[in-house]
C-alpha positions as CSV (number, residue, x, y, z in Angstrom):
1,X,-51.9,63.8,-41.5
2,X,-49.3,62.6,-43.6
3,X,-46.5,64.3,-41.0
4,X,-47.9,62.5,-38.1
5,X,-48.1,58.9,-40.2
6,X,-43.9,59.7,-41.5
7,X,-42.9,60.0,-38.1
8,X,-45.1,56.9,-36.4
9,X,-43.4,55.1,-39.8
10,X,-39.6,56.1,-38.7
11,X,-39.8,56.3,-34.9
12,X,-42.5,53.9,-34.0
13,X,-41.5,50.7,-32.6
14,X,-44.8,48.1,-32.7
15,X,-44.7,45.9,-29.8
16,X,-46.7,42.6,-29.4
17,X,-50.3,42.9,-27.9
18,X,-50.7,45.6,-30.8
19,X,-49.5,48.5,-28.6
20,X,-47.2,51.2,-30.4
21,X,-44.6,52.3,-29.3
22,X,-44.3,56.4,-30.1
23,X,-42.5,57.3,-26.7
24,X,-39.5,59.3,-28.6
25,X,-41.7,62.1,-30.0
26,X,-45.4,61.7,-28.9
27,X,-45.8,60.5,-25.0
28,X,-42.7,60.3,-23.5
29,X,-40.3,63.1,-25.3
30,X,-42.0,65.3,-26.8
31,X,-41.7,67.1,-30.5
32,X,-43.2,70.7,-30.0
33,X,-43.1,71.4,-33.4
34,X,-45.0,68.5,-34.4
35,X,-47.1,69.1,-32.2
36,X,-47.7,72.8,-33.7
37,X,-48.1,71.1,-36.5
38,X,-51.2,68.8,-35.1
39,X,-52.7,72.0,-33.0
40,X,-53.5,73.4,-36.2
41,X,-54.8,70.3,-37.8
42,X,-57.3,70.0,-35.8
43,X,-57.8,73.7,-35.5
44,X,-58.5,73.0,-39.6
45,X,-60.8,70.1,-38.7
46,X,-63.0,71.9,-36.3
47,X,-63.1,75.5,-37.9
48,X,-66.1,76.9,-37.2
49,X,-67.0,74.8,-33.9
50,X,-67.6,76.8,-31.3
51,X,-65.3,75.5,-28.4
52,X,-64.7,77.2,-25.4
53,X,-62.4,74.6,-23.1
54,X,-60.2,71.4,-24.1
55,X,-60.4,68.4,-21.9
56,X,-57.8,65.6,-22.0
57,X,-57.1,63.2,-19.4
58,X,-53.9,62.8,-17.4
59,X,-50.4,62.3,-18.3
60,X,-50.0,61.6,-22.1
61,X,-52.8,63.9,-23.5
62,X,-51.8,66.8,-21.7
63,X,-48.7,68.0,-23.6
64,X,-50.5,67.9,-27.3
65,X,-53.8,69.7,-25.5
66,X,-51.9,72.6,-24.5
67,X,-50.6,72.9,-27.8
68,X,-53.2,72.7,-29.6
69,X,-54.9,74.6,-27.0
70,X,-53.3,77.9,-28.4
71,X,-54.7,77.9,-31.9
72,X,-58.3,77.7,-30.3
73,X,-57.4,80.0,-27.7
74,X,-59.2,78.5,-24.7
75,X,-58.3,76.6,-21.3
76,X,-57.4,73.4,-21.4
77,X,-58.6,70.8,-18.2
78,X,-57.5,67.3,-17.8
79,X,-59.1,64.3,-15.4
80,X,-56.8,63.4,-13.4
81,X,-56.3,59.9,-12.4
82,X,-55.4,60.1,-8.9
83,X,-56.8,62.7,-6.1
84,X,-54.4,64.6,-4.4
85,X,-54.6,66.9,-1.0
86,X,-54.7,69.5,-2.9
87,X,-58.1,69.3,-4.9
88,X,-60.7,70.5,-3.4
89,X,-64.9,70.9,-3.4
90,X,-66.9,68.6,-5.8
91,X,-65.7,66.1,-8.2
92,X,-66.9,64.5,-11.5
93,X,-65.4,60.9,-12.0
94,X,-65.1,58.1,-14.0
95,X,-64.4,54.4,-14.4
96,X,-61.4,54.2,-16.6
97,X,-59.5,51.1,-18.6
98,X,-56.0,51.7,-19.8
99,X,-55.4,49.7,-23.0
100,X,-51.7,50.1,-22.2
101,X,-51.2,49.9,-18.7
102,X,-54.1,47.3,-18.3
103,X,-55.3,48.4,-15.1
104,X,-59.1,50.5,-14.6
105,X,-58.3,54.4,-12.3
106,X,-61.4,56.5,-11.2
107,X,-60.5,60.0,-12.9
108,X,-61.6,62.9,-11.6
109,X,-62.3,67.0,-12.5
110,X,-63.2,69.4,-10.4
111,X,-66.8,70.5,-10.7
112,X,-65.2,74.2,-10.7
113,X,-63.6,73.9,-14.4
114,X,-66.5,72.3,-16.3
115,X,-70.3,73.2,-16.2
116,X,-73.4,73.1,-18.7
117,X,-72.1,76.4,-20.3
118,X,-68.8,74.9,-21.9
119,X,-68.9,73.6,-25.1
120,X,-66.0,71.1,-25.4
121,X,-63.3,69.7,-27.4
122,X,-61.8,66.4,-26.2
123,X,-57.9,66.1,-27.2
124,X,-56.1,62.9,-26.6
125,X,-52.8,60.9,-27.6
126,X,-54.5,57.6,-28.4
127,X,-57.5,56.0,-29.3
128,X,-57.5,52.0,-28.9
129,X,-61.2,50.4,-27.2
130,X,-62.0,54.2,-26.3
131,X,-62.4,53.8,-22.8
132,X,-61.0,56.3,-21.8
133,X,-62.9,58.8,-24.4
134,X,-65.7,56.9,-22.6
135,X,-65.4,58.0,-19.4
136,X,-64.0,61.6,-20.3
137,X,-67.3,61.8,-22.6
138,X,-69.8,60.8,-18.9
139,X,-68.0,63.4,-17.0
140,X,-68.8,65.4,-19.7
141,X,-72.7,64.2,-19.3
142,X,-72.6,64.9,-15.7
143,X,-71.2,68.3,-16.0
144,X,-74.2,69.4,-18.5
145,X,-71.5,70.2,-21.0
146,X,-71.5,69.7,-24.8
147,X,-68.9,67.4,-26.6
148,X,-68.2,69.4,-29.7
149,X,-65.8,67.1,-31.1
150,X,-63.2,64.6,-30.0
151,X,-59.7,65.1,-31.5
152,X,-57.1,62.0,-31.6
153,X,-53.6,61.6,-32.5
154,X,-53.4,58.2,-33.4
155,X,-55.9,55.9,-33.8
156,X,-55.9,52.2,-34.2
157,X,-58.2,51.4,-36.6
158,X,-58.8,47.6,-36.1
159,X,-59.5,48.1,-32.6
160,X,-63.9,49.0,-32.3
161,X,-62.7,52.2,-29.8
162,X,-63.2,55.0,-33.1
163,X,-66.5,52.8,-34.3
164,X,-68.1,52.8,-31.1
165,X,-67.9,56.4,-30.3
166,X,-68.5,58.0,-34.1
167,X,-71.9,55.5,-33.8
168,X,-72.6,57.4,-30.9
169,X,-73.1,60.7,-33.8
170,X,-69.6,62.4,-32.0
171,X,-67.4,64.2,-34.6
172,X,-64.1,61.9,-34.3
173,X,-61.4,63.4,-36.4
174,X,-57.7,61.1,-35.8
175,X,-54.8,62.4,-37.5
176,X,-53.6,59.1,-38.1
177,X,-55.4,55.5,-38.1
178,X,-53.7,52.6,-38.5
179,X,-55.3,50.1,-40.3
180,X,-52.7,47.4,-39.0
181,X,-49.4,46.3,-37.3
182,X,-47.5,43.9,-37.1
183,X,-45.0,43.4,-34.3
184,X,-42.8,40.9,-36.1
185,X,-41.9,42.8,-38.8
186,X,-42.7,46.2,-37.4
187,X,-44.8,47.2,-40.5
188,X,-47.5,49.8,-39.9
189,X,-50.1,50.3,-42.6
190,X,-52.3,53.3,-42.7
191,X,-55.9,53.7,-43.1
């Protein structure tokens, strides 16, 4: 998605330890519009796939599965990393490694908002070793649900996260994959 790659080009900040920086419009602030803009890419991308919720995991996915929620006019539901006094009944969780924050979380969804009759979508931000698309993809297994497709923002490429799960057979479609970056001269080249 040539829209997505201009503004990871102008706004992105590569750091060292290959992590982006896209806090100003993608995970931090957020651009609404662009995001309109990315709903309906993947609403393109999975035309004709029947989806009946969105799953995401907690906090940075949320904001663009909502959006693009709207064009495939179902629910979303996120894992959430911690448990709170407020969730109750049975859970589904995960083992999950942050690329980013470099720490593992259990996530968790209530056994209420997925079941073998949903047919899912799986929206996220980023897509690095895939552990988290991982663990969100065994809840999924646990639930009796079926992964319908797995929908990424940005994907880096040289790391074996988008190999790994399209070997598995899942429909993977990133909006943009970076082939490589380079912290010391902040260059990003697209796939």
């Amino acid at each position: 998605m040539k829209l997505l790659e201009e503004r990871i080009k102008k706004d992105g900040v590569v750091k060292e330890g290959n992590v982006l920086k896209v806090d100003s419009f993608l995970n931090h602030r957020m651009d609404i519009e662009l995001f309109n803009e990315m709903g309906k890419e993947w609403k393109r991308l999975f035309e004709g796939t029947e989806i009946n919720k969105i799953l995401t995991i907690e906090a940075s996915g949320i904001g663009i599965a909502a959006v693009a929620a709207q064009y495939f006019k179902v629910p979303v539901v996120f894992a959430k990393k911690s448990k709170s006094v407020n969730l109750d009944g049975s859970m589904y969780t995960a083992k999950v490694e942050s690329f980013t924050h470099k720490n593992v979380s259990d996530v968790i969804v209530s056994k209420k908002f997925l079941g073998p009759e949903d047919k899912v979508l799986i929206i996220d931000d980023f897509l690095a070793n895939g552990c988290a698309l991982e663990g969100l993809m065994k809840i999924l297994e646990e639930a009796g649900a079926k992964l319908q497709g797995i929908g990424i923002a940005i994907e880096k490429g040289f790391q074996d996260g988008g190999r790994r799960i399209r070997e598995k057979g899942v429909k993977l479609e990133s909006l943009a994959i970076i082939e490589s970056m380079d912290a010391s001269t902040g260059e990003i080249v697209f796939r």
